[in-house]
OpenMM code with the backbone's topology and positions (N, CA, C; nanometers):
from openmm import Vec3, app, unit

residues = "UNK UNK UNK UNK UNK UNK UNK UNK UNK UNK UNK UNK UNK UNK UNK UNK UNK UNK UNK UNK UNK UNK UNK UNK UNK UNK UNK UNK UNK UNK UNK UNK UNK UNK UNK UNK UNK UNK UNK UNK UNK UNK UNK UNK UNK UNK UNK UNK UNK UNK UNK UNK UNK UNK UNK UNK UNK UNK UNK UNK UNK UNK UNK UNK UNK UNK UNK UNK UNK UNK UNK UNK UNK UNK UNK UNK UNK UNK UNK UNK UNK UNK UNK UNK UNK UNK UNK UNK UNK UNK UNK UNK UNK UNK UNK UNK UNK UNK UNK UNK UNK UNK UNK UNK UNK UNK UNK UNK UNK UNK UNK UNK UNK UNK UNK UNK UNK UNK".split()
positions = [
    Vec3(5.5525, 14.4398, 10.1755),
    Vec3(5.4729, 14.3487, 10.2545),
    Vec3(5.5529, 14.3065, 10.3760),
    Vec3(5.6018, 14.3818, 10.4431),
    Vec3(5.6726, 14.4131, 10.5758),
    Vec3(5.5577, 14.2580, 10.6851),
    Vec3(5.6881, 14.1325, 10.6662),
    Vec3(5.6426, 14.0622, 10.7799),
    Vec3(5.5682, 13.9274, 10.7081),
    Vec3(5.4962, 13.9918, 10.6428),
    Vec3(5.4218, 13.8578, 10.5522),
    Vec3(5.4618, 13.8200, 10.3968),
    Vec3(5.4427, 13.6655, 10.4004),
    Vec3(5.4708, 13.6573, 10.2829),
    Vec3(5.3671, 13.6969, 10.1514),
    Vec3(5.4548, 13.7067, 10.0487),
    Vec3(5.4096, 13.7630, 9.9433),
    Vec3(5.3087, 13.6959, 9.8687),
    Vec3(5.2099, 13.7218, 9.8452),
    Vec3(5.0655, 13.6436, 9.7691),
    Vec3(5.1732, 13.5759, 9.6416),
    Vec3(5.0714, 13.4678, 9.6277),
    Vec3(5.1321, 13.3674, 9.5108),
    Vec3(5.1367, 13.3957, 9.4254),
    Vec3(5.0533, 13.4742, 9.3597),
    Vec3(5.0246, 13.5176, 9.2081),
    Vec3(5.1735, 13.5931, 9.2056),
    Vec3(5.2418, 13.7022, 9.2964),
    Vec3(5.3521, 13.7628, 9.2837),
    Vec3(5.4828, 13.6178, 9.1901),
    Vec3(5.4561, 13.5438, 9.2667),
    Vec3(5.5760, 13.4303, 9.1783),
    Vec3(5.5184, 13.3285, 9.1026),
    Vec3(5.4107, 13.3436, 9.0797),
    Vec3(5.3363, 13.2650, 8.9556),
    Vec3(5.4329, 13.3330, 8.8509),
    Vec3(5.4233, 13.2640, 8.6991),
    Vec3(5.4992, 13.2534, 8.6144),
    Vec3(5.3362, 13.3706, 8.5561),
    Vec3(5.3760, 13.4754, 8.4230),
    Vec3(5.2443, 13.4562, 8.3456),
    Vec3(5.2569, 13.4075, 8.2417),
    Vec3(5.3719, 13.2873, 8.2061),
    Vec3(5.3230, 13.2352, 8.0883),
    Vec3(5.2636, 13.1000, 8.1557),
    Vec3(5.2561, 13.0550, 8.3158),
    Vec3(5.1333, 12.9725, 8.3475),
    Vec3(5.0188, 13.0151, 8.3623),
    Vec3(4.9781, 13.1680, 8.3403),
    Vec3(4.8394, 13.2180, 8.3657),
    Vec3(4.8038, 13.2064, 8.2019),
    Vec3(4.8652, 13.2733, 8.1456),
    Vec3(4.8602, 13.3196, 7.9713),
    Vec3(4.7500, 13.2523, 7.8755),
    Vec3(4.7942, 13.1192, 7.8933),
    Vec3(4.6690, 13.0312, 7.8482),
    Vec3(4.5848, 13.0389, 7.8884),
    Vec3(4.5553, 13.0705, 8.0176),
    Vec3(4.4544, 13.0627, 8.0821),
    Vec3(4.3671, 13.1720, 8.0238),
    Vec3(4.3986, 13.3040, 7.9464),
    Vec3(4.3233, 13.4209, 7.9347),
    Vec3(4.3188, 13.3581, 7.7771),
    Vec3(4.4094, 13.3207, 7.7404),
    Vec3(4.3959, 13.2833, 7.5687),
    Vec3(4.2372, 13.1698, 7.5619),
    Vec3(4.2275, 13.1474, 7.6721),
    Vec3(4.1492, 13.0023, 7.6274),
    Vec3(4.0266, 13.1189, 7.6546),
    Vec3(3.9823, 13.1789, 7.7570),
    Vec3(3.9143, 13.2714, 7.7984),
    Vec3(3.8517, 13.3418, 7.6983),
    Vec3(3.9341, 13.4484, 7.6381),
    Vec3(3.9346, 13.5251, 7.5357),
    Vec3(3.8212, 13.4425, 7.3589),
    Vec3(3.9490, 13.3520, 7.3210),
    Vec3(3.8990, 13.2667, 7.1852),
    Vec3(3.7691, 13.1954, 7.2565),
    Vec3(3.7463, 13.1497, 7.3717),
    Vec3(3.6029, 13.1031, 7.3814),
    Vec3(3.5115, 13.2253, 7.3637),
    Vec3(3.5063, 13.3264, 7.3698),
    Vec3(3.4603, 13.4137, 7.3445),
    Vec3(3.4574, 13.5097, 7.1771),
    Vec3(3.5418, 13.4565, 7.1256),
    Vec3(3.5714, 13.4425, 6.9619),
    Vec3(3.6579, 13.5623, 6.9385),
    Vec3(3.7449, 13.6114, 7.0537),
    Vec3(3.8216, 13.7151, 7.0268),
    Vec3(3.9713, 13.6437, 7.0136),
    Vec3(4.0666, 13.7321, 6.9894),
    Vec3(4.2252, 13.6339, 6.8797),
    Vec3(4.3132, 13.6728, 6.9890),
    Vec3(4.4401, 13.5461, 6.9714),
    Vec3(4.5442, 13.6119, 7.0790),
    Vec3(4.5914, 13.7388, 7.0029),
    Vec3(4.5750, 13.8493, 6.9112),
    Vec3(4.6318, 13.9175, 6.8590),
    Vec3(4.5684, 14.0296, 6.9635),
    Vec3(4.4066, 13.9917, 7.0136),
    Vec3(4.3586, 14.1153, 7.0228),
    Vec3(4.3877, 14.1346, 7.1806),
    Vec3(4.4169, 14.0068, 7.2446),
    Vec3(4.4519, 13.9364, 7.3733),
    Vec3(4.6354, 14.0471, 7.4238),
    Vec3(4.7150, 13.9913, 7.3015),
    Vec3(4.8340, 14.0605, 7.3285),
    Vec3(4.8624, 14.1960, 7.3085),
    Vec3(4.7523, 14.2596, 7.2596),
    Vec3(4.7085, 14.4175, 7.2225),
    Vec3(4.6971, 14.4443, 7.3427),
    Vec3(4.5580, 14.4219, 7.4006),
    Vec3(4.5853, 14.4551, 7.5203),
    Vec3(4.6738, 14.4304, 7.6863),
    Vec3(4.7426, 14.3184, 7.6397),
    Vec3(4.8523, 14.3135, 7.7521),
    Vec3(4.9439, 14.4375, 7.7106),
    Vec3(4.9769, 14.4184, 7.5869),
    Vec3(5.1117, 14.5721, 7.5898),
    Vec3(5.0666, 14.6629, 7.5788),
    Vec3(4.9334, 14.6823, 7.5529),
    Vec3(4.9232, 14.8165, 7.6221),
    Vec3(4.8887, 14.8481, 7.7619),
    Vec3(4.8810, 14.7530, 7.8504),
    Vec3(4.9036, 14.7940, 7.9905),
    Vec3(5.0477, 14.7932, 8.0281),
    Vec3(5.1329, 14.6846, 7.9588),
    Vec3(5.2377, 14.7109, 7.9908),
    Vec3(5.3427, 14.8064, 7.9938),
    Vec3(5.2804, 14.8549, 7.8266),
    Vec3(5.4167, 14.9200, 7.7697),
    Vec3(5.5087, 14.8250, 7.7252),
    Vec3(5.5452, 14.7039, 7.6705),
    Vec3(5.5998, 14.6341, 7.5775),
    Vec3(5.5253, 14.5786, 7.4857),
    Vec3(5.6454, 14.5834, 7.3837),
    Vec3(5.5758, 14.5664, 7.2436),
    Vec3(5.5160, 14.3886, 7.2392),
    Vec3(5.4898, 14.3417, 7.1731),
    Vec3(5.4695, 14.1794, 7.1086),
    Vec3(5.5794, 14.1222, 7.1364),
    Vec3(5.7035, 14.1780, 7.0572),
    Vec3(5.8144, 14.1032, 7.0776),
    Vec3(5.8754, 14.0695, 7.2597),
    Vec3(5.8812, 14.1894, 7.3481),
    Vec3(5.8992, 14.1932, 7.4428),
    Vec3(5.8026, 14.0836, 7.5624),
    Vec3(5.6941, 14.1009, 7.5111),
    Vec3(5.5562, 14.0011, 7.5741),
    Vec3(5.6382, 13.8327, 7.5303),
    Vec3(5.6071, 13.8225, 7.3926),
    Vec3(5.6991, 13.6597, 7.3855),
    Vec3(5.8049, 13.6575, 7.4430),
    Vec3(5.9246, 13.7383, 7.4356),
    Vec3(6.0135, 13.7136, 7.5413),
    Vec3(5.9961, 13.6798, 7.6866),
    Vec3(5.9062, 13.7493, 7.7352),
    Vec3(5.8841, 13.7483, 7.8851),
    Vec3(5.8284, 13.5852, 7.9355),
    Vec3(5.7358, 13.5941, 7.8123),
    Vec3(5.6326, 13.4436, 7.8172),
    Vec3(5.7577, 13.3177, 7.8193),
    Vec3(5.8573, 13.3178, 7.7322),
    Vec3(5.9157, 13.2308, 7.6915),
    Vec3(6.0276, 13.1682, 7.7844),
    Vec3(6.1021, 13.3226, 7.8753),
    Vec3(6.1544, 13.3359, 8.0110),
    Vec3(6.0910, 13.2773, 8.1144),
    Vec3(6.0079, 13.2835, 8.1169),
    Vec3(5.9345, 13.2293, 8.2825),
    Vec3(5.8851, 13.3382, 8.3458),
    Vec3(5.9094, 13.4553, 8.3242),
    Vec3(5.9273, 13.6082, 8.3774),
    Vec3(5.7827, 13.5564, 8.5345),
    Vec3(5.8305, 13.5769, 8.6144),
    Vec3(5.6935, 13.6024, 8.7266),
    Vec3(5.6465, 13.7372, 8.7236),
    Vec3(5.5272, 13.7562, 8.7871),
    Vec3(5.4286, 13.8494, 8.7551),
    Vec3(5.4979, 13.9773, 8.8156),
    Vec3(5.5666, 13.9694, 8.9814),
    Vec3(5.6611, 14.0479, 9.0255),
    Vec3(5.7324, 14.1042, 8.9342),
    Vec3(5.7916, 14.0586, 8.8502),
    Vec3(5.9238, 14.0815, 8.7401),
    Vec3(5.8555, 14.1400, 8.6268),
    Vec3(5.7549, 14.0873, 8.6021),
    Vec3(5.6538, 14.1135, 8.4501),
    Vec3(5.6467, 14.2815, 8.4691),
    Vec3(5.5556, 14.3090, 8.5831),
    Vec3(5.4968, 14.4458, 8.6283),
    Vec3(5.6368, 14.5216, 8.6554),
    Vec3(5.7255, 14.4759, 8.6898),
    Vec3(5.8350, 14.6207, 8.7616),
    Vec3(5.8872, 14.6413, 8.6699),
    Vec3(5.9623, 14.5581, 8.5371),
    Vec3(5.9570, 14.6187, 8.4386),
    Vec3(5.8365, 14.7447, 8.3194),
    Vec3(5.7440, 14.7077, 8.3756),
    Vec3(5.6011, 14.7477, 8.3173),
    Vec3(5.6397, 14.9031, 8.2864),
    Vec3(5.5681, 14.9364, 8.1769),
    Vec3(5.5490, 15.1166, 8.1335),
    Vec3(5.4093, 15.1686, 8.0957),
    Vec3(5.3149, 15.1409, 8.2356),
    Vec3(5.1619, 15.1812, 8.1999),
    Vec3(5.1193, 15.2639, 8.1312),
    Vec3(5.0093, 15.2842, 8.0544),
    Vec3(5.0036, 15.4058, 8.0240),
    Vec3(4.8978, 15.5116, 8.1409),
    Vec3(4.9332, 15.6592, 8.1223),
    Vec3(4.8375, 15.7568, 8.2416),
    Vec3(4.7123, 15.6591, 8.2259),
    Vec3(4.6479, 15.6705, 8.0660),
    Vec3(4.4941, 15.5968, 8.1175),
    Vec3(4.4570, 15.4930, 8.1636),
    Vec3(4.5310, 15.4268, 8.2085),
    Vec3(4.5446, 15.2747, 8.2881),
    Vec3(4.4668, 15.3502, 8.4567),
    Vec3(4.4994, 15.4615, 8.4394),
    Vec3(4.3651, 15.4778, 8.5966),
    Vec3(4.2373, 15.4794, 8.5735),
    Vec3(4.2125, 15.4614, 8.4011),
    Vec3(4.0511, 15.4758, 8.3957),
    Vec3(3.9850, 15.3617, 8.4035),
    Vec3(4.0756, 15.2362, 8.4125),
    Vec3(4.0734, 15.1495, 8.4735),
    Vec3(3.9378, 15.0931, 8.5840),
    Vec3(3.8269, 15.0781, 8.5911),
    Vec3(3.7217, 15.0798, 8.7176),
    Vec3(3.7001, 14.9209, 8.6987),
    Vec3(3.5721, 14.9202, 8.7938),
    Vec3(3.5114, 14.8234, 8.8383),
    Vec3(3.5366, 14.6944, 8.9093),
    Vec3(3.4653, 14.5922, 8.8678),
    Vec3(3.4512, 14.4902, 8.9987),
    Vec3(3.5646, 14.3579, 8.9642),
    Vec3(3.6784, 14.3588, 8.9900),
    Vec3(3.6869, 14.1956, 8.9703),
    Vec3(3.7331, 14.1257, 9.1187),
    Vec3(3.6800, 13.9880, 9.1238),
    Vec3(3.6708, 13.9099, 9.2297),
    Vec3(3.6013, 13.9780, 9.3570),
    Vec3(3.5336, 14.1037, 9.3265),
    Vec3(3.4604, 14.1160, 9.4175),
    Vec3(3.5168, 14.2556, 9.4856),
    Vec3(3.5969, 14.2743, 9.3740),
    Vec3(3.6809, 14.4039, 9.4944),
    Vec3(3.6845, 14.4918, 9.3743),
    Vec3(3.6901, 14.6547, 9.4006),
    Vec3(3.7251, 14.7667, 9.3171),
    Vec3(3.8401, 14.7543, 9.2735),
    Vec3(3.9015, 14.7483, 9.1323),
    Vec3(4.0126, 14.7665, 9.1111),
    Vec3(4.0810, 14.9096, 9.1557),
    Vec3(4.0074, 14.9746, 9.1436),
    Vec3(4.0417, 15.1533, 9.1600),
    Vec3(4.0696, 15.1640, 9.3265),
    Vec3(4.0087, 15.0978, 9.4004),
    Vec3(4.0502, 15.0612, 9.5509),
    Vec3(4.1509, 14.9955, 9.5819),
    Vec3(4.2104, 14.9127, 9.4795),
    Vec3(4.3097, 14.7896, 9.5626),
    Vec3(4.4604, 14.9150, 9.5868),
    Vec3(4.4967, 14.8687, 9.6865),
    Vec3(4.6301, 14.9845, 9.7424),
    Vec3(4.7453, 14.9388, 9.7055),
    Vec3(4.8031, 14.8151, 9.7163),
    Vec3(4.9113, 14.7264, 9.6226),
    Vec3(4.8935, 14.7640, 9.5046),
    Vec3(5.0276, 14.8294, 9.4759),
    Vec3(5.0544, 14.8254, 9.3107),
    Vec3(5.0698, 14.7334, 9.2138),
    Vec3(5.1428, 14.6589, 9.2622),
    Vec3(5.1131, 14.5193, 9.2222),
    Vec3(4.9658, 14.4142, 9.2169),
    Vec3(4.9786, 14.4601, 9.2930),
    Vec3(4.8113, 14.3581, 9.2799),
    Vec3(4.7250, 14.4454, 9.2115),
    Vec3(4.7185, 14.5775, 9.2200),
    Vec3(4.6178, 14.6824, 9.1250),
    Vec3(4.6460, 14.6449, 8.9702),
    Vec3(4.7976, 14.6148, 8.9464),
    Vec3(4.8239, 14.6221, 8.7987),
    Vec3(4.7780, 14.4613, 8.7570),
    Vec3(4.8206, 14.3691, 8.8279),
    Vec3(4.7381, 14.2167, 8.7967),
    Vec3(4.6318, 14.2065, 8.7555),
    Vec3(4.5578, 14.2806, 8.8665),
    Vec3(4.3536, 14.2936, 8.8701),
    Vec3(4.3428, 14.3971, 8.7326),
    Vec3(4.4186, 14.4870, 8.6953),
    Vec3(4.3849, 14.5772, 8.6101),
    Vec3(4.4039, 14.4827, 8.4624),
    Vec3(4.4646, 14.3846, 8.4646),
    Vec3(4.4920, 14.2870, 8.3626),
    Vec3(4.4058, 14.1795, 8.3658),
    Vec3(4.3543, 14.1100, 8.4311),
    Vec3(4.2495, 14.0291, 8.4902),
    Vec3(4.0807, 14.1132, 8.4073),
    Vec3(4.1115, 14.2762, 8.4751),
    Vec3(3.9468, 14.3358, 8.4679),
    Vec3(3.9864, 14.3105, 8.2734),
    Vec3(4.0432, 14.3520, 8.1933),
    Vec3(4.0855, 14.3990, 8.0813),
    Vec3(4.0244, 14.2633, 8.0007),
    Vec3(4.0918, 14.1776, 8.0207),
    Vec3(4.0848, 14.0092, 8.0008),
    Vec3(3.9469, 14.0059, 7.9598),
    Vec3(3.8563, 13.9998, 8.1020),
    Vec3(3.7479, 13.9754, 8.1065),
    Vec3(3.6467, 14.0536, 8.0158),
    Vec3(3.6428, 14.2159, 8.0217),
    Vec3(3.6138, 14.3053, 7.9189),
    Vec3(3.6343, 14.2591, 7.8016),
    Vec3(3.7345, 14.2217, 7.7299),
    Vec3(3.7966, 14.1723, 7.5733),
    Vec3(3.6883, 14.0448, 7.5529),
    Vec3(3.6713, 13.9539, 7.6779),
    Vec3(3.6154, 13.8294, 7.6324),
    Vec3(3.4521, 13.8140, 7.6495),
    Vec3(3.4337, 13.9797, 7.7209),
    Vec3(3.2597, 13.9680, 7.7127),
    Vec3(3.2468, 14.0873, 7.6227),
    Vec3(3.3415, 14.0545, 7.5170),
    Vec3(3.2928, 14.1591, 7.3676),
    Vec3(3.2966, 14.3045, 7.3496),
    Vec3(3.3239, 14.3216, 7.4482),
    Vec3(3.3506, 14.5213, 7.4749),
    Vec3(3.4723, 14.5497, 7.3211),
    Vec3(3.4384, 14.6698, 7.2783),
    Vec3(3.5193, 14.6967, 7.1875),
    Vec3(3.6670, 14.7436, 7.1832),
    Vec3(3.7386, 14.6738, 7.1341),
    Vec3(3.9130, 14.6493, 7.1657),
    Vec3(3.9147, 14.8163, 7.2151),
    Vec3(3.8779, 14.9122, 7.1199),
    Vec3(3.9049, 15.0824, 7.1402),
    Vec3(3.8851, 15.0958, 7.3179),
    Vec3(3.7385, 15.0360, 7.3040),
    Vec3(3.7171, 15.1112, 7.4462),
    Vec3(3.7876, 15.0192, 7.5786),
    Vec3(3.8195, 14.8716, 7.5559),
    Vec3(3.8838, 14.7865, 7.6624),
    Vec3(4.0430, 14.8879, 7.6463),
    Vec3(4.0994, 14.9728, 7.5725),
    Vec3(4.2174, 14.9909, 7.5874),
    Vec3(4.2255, 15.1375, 7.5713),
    Vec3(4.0651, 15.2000, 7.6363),
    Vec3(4.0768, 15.3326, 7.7034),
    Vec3(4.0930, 15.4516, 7.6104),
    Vec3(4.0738, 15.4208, 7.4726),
    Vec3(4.0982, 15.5238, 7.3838),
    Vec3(3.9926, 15.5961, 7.3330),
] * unit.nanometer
topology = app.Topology()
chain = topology.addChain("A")
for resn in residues:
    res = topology.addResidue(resn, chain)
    for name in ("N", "CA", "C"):
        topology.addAtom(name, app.Element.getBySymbol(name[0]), res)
């Protein structure tokens, strides 16, 4: 980002977003089990690695560059906040929104298999 500063969400913490998807999710009657399923599997860290990160402060910058996506993380589509995830050109911001679209999928009942591309 040559010149400008870096969007906020980059140094947001995600264990200040975290709740935010937990509350999301269980209002929707799905478990943080099924919540942290699908964070590591976009990430590529296990449970244990996710509480660590949460417990660190880890920012979202730090969260993602460690990250180990998997290939089907490009099957990845559709709309969140109004924009194509499959369009956004920031890698960073693609992998956020790709966690964001996932979230939302899990909490409007889509089946864990198919929110995690299998």
């Amino acid at each position: 980002m040559s010149g400008t500063a870096a969007p906020r969400i980059f140094t947001m913490t995600v264990a200040s977003v975290y709740p935010l998807y937990l509350a999301k999710v269980e209002r929707k009657g799905r478990t943080r089990d099924e919540l942290a399923a699908v964070i590591c599997w976009l990430t590529g860290y296990s449970e244990s690695e996710l509480g660590q990160h949460l417990a660190a402060g880890t920012t979202f910058a730090d969260f993602f560059a460690g990250a180990r996506p998997p290939d089907s993380a490009a099957l990845i589509t559709g709309v969140i906040c109004g924009v194509r995830v499959e369009t956004i050109e920031d890698p960073l911001i693609q992998q956020i929104r790709y966690l964001d679209k996932l979230v939302d999928e899990l909490a409007k009942g889509r089946a864990l298999e198919r929110v995690l591309r299998a």
